[in-house]
C-alpha positions in Angstrom: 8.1 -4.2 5.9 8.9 -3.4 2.2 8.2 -0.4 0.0 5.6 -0.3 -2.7 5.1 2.2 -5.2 2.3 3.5 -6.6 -0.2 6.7 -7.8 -2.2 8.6 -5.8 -5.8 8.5 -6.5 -6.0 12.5 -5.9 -2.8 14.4 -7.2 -1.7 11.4 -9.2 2.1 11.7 -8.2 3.8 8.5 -7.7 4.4 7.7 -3.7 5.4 5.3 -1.9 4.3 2.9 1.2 5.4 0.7 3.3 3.6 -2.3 3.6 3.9 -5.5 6.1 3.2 -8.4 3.8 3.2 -10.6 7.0 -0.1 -9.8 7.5 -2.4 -11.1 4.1 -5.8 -8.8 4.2 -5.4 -5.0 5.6 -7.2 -2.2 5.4 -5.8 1.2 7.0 -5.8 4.5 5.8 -2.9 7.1 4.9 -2.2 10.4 4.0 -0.6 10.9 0.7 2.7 12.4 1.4 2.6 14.8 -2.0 -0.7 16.5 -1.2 -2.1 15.1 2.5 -5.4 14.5 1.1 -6.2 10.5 3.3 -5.9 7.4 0.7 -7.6 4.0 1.9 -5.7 1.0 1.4 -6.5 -2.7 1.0 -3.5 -4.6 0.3 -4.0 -8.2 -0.1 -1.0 -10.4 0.2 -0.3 -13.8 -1.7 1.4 -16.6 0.2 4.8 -16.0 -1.1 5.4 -20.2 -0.9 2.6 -21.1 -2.7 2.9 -24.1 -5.2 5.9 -25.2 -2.9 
């Protein structure tokens, strides 16, 4: 799991996530922790040994 930072598309305050990078395409959805309002999330990982 690792942290990523970012805005949130309703109260614009920076929040964080954490994120599993293990697994390339997700799609989940998450409350913002600043105003609770849901946030859907597509995080798309790149091989991190690519070009090796």
């Amino acid at each position: 799991m690792e942290e990523y930072f970012f805005q949130c598309v309703h109260c614009w305050e920076e929040i964080s996530m954490l994120m599993d990078s293990s697994v390339r395409n997700q799609v989940y959805i998450e409350d913002c922790e600043v105003c609770c309002n849901p946030i859907e999330v597509h995080p798309i990982f790149e091989d991190k040994e690519a070009g090796k």
